[in-house]
C-alpha positions in Angstrom: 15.1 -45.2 -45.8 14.5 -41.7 -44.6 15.9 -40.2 -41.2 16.3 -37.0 -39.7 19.4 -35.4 -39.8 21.2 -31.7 -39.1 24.2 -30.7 -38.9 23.9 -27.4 -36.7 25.7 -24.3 -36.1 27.7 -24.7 -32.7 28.4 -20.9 -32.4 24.9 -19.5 -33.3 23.9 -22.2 -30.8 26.0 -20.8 -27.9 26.5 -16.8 -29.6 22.3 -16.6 -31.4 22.3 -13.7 -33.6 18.8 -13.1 -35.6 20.2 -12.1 -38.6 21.7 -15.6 -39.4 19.6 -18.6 -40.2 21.2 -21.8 -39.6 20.0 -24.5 -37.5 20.2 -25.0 -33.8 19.9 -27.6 -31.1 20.0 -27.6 -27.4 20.0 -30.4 -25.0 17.8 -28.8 -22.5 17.7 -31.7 -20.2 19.5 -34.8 -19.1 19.8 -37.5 -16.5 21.9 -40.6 -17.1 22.5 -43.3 -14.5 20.1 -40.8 -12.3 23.0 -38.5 -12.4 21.4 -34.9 -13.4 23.5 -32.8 -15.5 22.7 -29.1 -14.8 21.8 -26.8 -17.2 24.7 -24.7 -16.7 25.1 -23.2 -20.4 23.1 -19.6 -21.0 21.7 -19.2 -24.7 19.5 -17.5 -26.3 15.9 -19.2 -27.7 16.1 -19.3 -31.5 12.3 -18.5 -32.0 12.3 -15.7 -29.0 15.9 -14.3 -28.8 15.3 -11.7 -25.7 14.3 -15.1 -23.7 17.4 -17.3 -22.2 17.7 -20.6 -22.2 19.4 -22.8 -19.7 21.1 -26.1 -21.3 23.4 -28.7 -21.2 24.6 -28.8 -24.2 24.9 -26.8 -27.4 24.6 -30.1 -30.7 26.6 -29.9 -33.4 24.7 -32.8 -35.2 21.3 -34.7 -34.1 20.3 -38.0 -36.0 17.5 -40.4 -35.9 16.5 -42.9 -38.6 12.9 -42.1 -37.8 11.9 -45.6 -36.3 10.1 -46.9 -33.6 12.9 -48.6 -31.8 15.6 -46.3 -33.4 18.0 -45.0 -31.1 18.7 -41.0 -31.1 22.3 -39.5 -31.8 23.6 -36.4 -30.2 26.9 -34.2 -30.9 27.3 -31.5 -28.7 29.2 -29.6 -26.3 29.0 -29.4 -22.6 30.6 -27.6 -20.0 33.9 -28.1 -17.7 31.6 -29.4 -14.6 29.7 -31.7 -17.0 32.3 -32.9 -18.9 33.5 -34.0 -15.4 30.0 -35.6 -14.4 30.2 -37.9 -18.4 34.2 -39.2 -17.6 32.6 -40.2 -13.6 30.1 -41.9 -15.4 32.1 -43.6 -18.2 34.6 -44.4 -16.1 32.2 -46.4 -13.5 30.4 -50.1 -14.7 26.6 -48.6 -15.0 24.1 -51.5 -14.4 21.6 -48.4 -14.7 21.7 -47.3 -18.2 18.3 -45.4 -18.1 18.1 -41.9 -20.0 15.8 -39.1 -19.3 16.5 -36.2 -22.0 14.8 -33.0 -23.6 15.7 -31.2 -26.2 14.8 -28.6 -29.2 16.6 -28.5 -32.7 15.2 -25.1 -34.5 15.4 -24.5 -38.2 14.5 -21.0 -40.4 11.6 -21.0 -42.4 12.3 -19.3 -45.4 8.7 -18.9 -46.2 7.5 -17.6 -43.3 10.8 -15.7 -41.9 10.7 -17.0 -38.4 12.6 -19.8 -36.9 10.4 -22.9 -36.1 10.9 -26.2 -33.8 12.2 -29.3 -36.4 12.7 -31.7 -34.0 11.6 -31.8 -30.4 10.1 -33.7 -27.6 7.7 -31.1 -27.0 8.6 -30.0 -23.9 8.1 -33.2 -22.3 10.8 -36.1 -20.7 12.1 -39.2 -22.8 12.6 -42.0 -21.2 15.6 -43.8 -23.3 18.4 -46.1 -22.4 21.9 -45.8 -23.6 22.8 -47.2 -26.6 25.3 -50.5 -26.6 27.8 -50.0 -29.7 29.5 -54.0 -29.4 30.0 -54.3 -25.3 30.7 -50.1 -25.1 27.9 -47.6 -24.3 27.5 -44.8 -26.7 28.7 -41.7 -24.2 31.3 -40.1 -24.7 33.4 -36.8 -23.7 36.6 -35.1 -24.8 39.7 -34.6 -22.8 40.5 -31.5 -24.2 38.6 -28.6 -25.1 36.9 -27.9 -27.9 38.7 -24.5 -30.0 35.7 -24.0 -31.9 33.9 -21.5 -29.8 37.2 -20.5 -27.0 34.4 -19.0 -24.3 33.0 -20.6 -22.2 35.2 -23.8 -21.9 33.5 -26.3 -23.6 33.8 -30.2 -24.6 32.9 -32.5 -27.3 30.0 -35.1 -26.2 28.9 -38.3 -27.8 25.4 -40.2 -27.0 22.9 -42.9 -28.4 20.0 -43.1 -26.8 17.3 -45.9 -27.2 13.9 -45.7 -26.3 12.8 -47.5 -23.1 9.7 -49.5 -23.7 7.1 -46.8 -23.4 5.0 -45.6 -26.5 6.6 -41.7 -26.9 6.7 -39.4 -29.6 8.9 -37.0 -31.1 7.5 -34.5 -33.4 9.5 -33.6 -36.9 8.6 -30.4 -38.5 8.8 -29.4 -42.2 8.3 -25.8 -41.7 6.6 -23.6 -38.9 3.1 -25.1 -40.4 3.8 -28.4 -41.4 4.7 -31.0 -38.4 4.5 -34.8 -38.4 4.0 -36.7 -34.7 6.4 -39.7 -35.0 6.1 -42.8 -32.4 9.6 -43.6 -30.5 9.3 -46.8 -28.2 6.8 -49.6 -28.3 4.7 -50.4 -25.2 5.3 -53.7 -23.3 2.3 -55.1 -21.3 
């Protein structure tokens, strides 16, 4: 079965320089338990690099097994203030589990020399839920911080996130001309 999968690059993600072509994916939004986690990280947009971007979190890897009820994975690193704002909520029993998320992964077209949205939400919320692994929720946060990019202070983050039941889409990209509009959630009446 197909999925969606990158592995991206965590320092051209927090350090974008145009003459590299790797991928890279922000976290550009993201409420769990109705706890907002500012976009307190400053990076550069991949497809306009003069324009900063304000995230959450700067992925490492991004997964989804492209169906309709098939949860999305996030790697990433987060701040010292949200690292903080994760442990609060792992450490609490959530009876809300409800996600709301945005995010970009960008990839280099070789064809047309210009770095292109993969895999995006275009621009609009998610609703999800966090995913169960056994009894456990899928959120996670380092103790210590990360050494692979020393400045700023940054922390290793885990999440699933399921779709809620809404009908969404996400839209995976080939190439900056070829895009495919994928369902994620199924309506309940």
């Amino acid at each position: 079965m197909p999925e969606f999968r990158k592995q991206c690059d965590i320092f051209q993600g927090f350090d974008f320089k145009k003459d590299k072509q790797t991928v890279v994916a922000h976290i550009t939004h993201l409420t769990i338990a109705g706890t907002v986690l500012p976009p307190d990280l400053t990076c550069k947009d991949p497809i306009n690099p003069q324009r900063a971007l304000q995230v959450v979190a700067v992925c490492s890897d991004v997964m989804w097994e492209l169906g309709v009820t098939d949860a999305v994975y996030f790697s990433g690193q987060v701040s010292a203030a949200n690292k903080q704002n994760i442990l609060s909520l792992v450490y609490n029993t959530l009876a809300n589990t409800a996600v709301v998320v945005q995010f970009t992964v960008y990839a280099y077209d070789q064809l047309s020399k210009a770095y292109f949205k993969t895999f995006d939400c275009s621009g609009t919320d998610l609703a999800g839920l966090l995913e169960k692994r056994g009894g456990d929720l899928n959120l996670t946060v380092s103790d210590d911080a990360s050494t692979e990019v020393p400045s700023p202070e940054n922390y290793s983050m885990n999440i699933g996130i399921k779709p809620q039941q809404l009908a969404q889409s996400l839209t995976v990209a080939m190439s900056s001309d070829r895009q495919v509009i994928k369902s994620w959630g199924l309506q309940v009446a």
